[in-house]
C-alpha positions as CSV (number, residue, x, y, z in Angstrom):
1,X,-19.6,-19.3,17.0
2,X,-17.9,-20.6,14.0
3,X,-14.5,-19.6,12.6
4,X,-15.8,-18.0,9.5
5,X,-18.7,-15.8,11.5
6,X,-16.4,-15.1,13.9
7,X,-14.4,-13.9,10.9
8,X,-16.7,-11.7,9.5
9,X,-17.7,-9.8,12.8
10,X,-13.6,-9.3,13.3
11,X,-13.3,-7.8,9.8
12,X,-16.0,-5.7,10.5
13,X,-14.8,-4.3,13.6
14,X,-11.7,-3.6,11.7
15,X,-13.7,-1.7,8.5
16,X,-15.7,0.4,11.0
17,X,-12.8,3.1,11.8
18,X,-13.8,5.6,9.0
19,X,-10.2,6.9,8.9
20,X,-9.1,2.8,7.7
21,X,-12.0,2.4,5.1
22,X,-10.8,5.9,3.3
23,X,-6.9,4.6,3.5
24,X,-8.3,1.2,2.1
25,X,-9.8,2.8,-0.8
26,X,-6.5,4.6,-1.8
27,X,-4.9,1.2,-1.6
28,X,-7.2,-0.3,-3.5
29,X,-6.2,1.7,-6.3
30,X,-2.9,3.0,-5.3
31,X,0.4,1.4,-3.9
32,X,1.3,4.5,-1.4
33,X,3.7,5.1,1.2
34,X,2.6,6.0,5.0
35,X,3.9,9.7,3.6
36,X,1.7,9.8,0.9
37,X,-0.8,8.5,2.8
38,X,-1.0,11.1,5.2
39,X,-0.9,13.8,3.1
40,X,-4.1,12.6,1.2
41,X,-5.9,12.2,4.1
42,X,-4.3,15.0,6.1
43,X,-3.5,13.0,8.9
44,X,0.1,12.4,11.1
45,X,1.9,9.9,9.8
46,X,1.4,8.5,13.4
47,X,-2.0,8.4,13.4
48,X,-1.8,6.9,9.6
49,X,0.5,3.7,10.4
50,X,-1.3,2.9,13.2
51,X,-4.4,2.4,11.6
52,X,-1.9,0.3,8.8
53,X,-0.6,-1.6,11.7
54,X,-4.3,-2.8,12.5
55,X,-5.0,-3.4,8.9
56,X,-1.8,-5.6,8.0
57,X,-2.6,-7.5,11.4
58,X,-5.8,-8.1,10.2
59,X,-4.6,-9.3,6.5
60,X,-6.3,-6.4,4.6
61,X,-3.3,-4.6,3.3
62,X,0.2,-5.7,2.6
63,X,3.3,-3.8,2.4
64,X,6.9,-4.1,0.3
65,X,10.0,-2.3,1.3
66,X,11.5,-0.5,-1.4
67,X,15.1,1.2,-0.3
68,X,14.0,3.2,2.4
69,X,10.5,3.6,2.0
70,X,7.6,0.6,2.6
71,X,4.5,0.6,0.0
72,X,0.9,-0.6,1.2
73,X,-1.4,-2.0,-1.0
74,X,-5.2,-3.9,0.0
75,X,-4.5,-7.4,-0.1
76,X,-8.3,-8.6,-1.5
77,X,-7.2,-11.5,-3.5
78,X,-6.3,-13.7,-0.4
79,X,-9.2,-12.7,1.6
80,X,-12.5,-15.0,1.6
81,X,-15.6,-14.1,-0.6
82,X,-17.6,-12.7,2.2
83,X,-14.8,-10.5,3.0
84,X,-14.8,-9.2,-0.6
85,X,-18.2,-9.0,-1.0
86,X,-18.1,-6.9,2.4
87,X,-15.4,-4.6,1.0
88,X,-17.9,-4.2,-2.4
89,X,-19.8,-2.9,-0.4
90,X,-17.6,-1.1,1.9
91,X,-16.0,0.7,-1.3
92,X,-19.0,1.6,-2.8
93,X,-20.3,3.4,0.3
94,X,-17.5,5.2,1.1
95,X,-16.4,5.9,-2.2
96,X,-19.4,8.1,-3.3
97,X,-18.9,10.1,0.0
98,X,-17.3,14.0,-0.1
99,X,-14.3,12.8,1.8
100,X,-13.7,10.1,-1.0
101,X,-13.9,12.9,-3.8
102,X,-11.4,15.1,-1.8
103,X,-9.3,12.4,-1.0
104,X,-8.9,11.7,-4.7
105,X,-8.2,15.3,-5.7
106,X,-5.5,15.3,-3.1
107,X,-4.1,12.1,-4.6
């Protein structure tokens, strides 16, 4: 298989998990703490930063420290067009779901 398909089936094996699609789409937007994080989505911070730790592994997100607290933002820009076109789509399915609209309340 080639290094760009295999690429694409790894990224989508990493968008599948509901729980890191809905935490991408407040980062899209949003530069939030694992804190704020899991308060949007209701969720342990445990649970929260291990789905970060898969995303920053796999090059969607990327994080600053700032004094004692470490901001995540989705890194799109350095990903490959069929990754972005994969997270249009991505966004736009998730983002018109009830969890998206309660998410963004909670925001």
């Amino acid at each position: 298989m080639a290094t760009a398909q295999a690429g694409i089936f790894d990224d989508l094996t990493t968008l599948s998990d509901v729980t890191r699609s809905r935490l991408l789409l407040l980062l899209d937007r949003n530069e939030l703490t694992v804190g704020e994080l899991g308060s949007v989505l209701q969720l342990p911070q445990s649970t929260v930063s291990r789905h970060l730790k898969t995303l920053l592994d796999a090059g969607w997100v990327t994080s600053r420290r700032e004094g004692t607290s470490r901001y995540y933002t989705l890194m799109l820009d350095a990903r490959g067009p069929a990754a972005r076109r994969l997270w249009t789509l991505l966004r736009d399915h998730v983002g018109s779901g009830a969890a998206a609209d309660q998410d963004a309340r909670r925001l």
